[in-house]
C-alpha positions in Angstrom: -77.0 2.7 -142.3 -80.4 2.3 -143.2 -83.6 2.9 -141.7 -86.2 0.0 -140.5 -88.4 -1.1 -143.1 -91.1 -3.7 -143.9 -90.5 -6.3 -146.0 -92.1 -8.9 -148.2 -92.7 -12.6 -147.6 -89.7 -15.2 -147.8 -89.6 -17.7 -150.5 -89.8 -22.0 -149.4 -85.9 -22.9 -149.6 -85.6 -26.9 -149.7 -83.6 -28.7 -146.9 -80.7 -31.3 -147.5 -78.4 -33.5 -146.0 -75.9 -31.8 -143.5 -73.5 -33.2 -140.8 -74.7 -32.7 -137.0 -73.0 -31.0 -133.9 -73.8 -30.4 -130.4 -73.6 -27.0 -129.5 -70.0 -25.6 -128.4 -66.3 -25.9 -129.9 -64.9 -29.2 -130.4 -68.4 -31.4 -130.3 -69.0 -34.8 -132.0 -70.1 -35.0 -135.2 -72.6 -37.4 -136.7 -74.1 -37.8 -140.2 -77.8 -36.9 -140.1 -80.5 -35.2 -142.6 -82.3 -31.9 -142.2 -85.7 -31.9 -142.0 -87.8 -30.0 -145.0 -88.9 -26.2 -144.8 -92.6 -26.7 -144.4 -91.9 -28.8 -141.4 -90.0 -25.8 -140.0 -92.8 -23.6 -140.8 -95.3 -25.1 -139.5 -93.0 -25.6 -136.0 -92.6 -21.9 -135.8 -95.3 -20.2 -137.4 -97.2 -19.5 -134.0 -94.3 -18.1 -132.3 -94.7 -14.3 -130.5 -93.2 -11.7 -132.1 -89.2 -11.3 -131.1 -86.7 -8.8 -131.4 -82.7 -9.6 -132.2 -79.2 -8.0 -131.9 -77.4 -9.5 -134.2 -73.6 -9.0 -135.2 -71.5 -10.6 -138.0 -67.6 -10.1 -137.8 -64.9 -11.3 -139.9 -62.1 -10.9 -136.6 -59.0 -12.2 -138.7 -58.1 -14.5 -135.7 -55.1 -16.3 -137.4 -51.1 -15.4 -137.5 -50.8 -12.6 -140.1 -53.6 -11.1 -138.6 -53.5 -7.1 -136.3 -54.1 -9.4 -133.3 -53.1 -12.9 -134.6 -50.7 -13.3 -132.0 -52.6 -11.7 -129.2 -55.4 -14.0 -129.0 -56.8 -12.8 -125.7 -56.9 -9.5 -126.9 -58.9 -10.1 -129.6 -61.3 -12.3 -127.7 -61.4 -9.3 -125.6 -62.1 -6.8 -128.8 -65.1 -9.4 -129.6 -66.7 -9.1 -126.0 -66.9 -5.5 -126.4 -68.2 -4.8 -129.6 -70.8 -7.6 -128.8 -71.6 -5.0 -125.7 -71.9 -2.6 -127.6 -72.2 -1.8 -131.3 -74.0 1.7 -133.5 -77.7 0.7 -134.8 -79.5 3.3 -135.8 -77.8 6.1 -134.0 -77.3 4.0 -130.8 -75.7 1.7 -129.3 -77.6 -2.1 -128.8 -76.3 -4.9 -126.6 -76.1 -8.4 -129.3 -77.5 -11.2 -128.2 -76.7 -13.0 -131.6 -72.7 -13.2 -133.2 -71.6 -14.6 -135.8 -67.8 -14.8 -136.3 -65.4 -15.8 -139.2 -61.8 -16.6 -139.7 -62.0 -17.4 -135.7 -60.1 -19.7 -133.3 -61.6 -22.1 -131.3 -59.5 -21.6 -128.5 -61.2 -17.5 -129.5 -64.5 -19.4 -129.3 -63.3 -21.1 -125.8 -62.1 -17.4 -124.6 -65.8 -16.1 -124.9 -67.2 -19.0 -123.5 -65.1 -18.3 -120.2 -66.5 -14.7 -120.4 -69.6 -14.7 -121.4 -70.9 -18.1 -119.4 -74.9 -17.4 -119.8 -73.9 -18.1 -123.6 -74.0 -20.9 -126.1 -72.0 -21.3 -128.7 -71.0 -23.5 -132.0 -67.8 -23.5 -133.8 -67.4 -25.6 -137.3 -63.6 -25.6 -138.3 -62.4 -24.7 -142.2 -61.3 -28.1 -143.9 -57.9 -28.5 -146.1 -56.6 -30.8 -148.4 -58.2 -34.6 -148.1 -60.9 -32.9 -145.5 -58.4 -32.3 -142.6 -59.6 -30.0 -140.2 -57.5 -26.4 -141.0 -55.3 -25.6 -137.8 -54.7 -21.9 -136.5 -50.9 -21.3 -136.6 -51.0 -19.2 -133.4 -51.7 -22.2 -131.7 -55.2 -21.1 -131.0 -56.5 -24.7 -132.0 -58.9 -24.7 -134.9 -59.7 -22.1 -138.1 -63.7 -21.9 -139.2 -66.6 -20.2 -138.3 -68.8 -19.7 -135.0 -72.3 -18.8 -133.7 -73.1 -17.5 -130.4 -76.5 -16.5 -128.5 -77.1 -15.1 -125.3 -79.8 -17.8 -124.7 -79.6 -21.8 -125.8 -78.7 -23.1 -128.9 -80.5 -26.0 -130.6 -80.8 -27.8 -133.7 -77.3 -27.0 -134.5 -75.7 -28.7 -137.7 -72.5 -28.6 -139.7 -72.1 -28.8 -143.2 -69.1 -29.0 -145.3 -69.2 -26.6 -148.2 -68.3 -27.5 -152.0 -65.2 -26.0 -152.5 -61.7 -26.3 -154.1 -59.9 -29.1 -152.0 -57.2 -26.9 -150.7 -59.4 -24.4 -149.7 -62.0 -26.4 -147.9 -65.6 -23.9 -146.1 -67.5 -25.0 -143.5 -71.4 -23.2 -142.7 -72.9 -23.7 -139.4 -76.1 -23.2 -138.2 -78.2 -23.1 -134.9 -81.6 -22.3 -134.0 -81.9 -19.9 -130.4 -84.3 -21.4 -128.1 -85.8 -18.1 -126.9 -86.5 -16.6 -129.8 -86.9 -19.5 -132.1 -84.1 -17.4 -134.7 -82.0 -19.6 -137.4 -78.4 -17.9 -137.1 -76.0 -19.2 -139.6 -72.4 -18.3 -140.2 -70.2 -18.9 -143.1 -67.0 -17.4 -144.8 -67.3 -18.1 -148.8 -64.4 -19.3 -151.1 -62.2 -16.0 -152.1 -61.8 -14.7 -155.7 -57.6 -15.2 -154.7 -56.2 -16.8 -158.2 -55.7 -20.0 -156.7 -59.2 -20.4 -155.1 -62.5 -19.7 -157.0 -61.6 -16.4 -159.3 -64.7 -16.8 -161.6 -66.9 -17.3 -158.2 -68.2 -20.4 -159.4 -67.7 -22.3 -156.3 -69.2 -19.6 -154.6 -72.9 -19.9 -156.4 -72.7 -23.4 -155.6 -71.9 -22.9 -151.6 -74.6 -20.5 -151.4 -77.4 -23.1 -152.6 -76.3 -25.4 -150.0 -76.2 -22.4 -147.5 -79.7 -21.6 -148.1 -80.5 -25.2 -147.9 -78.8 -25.2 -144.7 -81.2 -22.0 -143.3 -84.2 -22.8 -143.6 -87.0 -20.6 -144.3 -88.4 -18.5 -141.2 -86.6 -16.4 -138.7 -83.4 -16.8 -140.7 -80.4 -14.5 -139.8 -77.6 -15.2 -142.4 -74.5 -13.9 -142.1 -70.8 -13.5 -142.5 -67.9 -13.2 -144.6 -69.2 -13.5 -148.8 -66.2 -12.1 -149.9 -68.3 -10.9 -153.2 -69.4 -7.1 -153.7 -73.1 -6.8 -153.4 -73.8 -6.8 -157.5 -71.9 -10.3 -157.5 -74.2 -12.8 -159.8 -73.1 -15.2 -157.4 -75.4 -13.2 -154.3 -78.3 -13.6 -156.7 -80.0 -16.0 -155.1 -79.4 -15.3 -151.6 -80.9 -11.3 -152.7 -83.8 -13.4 -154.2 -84.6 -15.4 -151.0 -83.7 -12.9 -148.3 -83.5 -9.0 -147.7 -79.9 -8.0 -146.6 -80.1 -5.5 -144.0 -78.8 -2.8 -145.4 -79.1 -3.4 -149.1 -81.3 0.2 -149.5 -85.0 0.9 -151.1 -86.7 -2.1 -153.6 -84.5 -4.6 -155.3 -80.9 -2.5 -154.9 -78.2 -3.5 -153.9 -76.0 -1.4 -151.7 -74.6 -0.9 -148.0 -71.9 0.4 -146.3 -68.6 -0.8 -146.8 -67.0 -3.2 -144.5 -63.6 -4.9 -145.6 -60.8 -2.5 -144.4 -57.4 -1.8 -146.2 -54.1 -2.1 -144.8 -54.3 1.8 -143.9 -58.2 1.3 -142.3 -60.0 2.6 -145.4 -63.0 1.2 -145.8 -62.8 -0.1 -149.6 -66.0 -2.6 -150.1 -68.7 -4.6 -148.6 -68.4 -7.8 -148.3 -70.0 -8.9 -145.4 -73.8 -9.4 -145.2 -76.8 -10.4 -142.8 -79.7 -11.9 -145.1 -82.7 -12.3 -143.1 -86.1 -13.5 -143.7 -88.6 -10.7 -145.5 -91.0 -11.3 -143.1 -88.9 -9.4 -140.8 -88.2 -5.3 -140.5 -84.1 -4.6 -139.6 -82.1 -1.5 -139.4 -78.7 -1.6 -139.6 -75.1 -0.2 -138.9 -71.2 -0.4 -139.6 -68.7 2.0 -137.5 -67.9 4.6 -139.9 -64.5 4.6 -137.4 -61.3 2.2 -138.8 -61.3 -0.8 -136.3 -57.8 -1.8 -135.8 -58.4 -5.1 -134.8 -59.4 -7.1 -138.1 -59.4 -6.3 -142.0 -63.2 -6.5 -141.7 -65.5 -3.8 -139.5 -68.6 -5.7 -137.6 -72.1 -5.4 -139.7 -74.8 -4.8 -137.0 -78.8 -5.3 -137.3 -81.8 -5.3 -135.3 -84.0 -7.7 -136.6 -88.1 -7.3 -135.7 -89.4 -11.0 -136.4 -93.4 -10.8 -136.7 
């Protein structure tokens, strides 16, 4: 856990092309080109100071999975640590998730519960670009954002990536606070999927891209340990919330063993370093997922 801090201005990141969705699960999708950082800068440069509870959670939604087959348990798990999760020695209310390896037919559960939220779902692609399918009949694998107010400017984009293994990023700007939350779960180091992390550098360019430059909450899955050259950039651009003093690289761990030990971090919420955050992950073993929630509350100037 660390303690809030200032931090030092965000670099420009370039826009690119990205695929477009409405907000929510299951939306139409449309080719479409994001506009460039200035632009965004400019839009949001006279905003008020905000505050945000933000929450990133690999939830291990699929068969194979501690609640894989108990999908309304696990959507139920979600609601409560969104409730409630440890920042700073207390408990905050999110109004900001960001969820990996998650169902849409999770995503649909939490929009039935939760119905003053918005969210957006962008599902995992397979071989030839089919959309990945949960095999607990939960509909489809990927990657969500949620907020407790609107989401706009939300977009899609398809990741480069091995073809079996096809990642997804998706992004969405909350009206109320004018915050870019992004979501992603990076290609795995598995033998058979990018060992030498080389597809991983070149998802997080087009990540970044993806982000923008201001009020940027980044999280999610990275599946890389914080010294990872492949993070490089991202701890260039960004401050991680709970990376410690300076330029290190640190933070409590989050993936979980078969036995609940924690045994590394690889989860992560990069934020803009224009912006102060403290940050916390239950020391407790969550039963739930392989992965612990990563907590933050982000002070946007």
């Amino acid at each position: 856990m660390r303690t809030p801090r200032a931090l030092i201005p965000l670099l420009a990141v370039a826009g690119a092309a990205a695929v477009v969705v409405t907000a929510g699960a299951g939306a139409a999708i449309e080719q479409v080109s994001v506009p460039s950082g200035p632009a965004l800068a400019d839009a949001v440069q006279d905003v008020a100071p905000a505050t945000v509870n933000a929450m990133t959670w690999n939830v291990c939604g699929d068969t194979g999975c501690p609640m894989g087959t108990r999908p309304a348990e696990l959507a139920g798990e979600v609601a409560r640590q969104m409730n409630g999760s440890e920042v700073g020695g207390r408990q905050v209310r999110m109004n900001a998730v960001l969820l990996q390896e998650v169902c849409s037919g999770h995503v649909d559960t939490l929009k039935a519960k939760l119905r003053s939220w918005s969210w957006a779902f962008a599902p995992a692609r397979t071989t030839g670009g089919a959309e990945r399918q949960c095999a607990n009949g939960q509909g489809r694998h990927g990657v969500a954002v949620g907020a407790d107010s609107g989401l706009s400017d939300v977009k899609e984009m398809r990741l480069p990536a091995p073809d079996r293994y096809g990642r997804s990023a998706i992004c969405g700007t909350v009206s109320t606070s004018r915050t870019r939350l992004c979501s992603v779960q990076l290609s795995s180091a598995q033998p058979d999927d990018d060992p030498r992390g080389q597809w991983r550098a070149k998802q997080i360019g087009k990540l970044t891209e993806l982000a923008g430059e201001d009020r940027v909450i980044v999280g999610g899955d990275f599946t890389e340990r914080p010294e990872a050259p492949a993070l490089g950039t991202l701890y260039r651009d960004f401050a991680e919330c709970d990376q410690g003093p300076g330029e290190s690289r640190t933070g409590a761990m989050t993936q979980q063993d078969w036995r609940g030990n924690a045994v590394a971090k690889t989860d992560y919420l990069f934020i803009s370093k224009t912006a102060g955050a403290s940050c916390g992950v239950s020391p407790a073993p969550v039963r739930t997922s392989d992965h612990r929630p990563l907590a933050a509350t982000v002070r946007f100037h």
